[in-house]
C-alpha positions in Angstrom: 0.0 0.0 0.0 2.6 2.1 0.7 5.5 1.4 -1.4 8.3 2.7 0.3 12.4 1.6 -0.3 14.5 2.0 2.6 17.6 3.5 1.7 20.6 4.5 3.0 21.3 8.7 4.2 24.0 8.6 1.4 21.5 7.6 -0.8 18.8 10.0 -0.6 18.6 12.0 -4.4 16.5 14.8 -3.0 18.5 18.2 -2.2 18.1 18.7 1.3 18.0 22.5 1.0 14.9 22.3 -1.5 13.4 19.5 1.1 13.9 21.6 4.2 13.7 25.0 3.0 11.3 25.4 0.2 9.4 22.4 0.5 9.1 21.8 4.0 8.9 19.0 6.4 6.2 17.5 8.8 7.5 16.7 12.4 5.6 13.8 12.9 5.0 12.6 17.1 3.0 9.9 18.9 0.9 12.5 21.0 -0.9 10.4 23.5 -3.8 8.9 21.9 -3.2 10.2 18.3 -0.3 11.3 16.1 0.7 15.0 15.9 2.3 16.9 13.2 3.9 20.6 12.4 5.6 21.9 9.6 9.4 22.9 9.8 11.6 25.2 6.9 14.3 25.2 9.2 17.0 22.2 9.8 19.9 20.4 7.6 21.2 17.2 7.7 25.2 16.4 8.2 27.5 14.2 9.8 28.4 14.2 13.7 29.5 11.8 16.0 30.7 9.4 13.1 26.9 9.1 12.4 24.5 10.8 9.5 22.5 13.3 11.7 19.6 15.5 10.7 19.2 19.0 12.8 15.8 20.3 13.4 14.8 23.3 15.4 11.0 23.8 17.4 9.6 26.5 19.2 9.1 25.7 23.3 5.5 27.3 22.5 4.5 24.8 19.8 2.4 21.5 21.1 4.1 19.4 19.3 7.2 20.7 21.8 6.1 18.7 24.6 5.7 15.3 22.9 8.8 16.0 21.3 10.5 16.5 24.4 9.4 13.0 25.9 9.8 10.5 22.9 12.9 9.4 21.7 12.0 9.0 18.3 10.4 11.5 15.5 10.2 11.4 12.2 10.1 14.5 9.4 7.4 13.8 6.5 8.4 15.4 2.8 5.4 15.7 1.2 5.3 16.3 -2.9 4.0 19.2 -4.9 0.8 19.8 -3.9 0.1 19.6 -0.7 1.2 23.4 0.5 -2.1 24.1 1.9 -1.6 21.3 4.5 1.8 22.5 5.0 0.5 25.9 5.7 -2.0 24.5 7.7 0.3 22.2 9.9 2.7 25.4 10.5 -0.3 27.5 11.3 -2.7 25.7 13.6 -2.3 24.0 16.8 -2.4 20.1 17.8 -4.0 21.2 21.0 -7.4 22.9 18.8 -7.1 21.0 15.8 -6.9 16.8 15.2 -4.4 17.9 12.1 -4.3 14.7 10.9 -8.1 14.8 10.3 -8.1 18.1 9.0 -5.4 17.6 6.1 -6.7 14.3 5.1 -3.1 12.6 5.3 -2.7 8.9 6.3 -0.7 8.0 9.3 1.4 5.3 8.6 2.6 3.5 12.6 6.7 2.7 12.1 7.6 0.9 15.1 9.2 3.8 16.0 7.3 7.1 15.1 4.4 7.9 12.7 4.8 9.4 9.2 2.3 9.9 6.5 1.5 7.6 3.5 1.9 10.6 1.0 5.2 11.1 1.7 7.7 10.9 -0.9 10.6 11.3 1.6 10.3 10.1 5.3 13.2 10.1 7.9 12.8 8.6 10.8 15.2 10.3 14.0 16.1 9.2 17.3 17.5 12.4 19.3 20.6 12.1 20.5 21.4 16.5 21.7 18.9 18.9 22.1 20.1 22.5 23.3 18.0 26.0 23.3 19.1 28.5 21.3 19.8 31.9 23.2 21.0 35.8 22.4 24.1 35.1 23.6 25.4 32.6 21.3 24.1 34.4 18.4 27.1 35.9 16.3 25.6 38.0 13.6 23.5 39.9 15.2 21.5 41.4 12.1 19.4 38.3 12.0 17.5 39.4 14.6 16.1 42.0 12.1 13.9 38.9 10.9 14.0 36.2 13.5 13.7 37.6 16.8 13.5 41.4 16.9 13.8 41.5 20.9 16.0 39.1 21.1 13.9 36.5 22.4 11.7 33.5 21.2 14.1 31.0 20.4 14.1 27.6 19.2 15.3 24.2 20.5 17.8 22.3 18.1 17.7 19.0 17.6 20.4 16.8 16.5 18.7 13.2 15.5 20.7 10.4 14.5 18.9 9.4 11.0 18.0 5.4 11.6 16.1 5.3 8.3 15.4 6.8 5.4 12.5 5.4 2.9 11.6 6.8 -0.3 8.4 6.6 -2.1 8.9 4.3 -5.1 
């Protein structure tokens, strides 16, 4: 039904830069009783402790935060052309007014380890391995507060994930 290849990090065709920054990703969580989801344009993928990593970076604020924070395991959903409106949607609305999953129409598919969506064309599944929040302080160029954080506050939480699998839509 789903027709998914697993393939290796060092596999993966797709640009990561058009994936992450102009496509965008679904975070996809086990949140309690159903699965929870929020769109993400910021994040990269590399190589760190001898193992391909992926770096994602959520808001404290954001619901899916919490679940986030508890699990071990995520996974980031790459939808294809298409589907912006969900996207939109995803990055707009919260988990904790909305069942987002019933709203977009996409179908959860349950990895032994976290949830992604059948539409996918790209799905990575992450197990954290760092997390650290972002602060003022750290911040070297200063000028991209202009357009991130104009007082010099509401920062993110990165994410460093070990990538355990990647599966392509085939």
């Amino acid at each position: 039904m789903n027709n998914f290849k697993e393939i290796t990090p060092e596999e993966l065709k797709e640009n990561p830069f058009q994936l992450i920054g102009k496509d965008w990703g679904l975070v996809t969580v086990n949140a309690e009783d159903k699965v929870n989801m929020m769109t993400i344009s910021w994040g990269g993928v590399g190589i760190m402790w001898n193992k391909p990593v992926a770096y994602t970076f959520i808001r404290p604020q954001r619901y899916t935060f919490d679940f986030l924070e508890k699990g071990e395991y995520f996974a980031i959903s790459f939808l294809p052309e298409g589907y912006k409106e969900q996207l939109s949607f995803c990055g707009t609305k919260s988990g904790r007014d909305f069942d987002k999953v019933r709203e977009t129409g996409l179908t959860p598919v349950c990895d032994e380890k976290a949830p992604y969506f059948a539409e996918s064309k790209v799905v990575v599944i992450c197990r954290k391995m760092y997390a650290q929040s972002l602060n003022g302080e750290s911040v070297v160029d200063k000028s991209v507060f202009s357009s991130y954080a104009p007082d010099g506050s509401d920062f993110h939480k990165m994410y460093i994930s070990e990538i355990e699998k990647v599966l392509v839509k085939e």
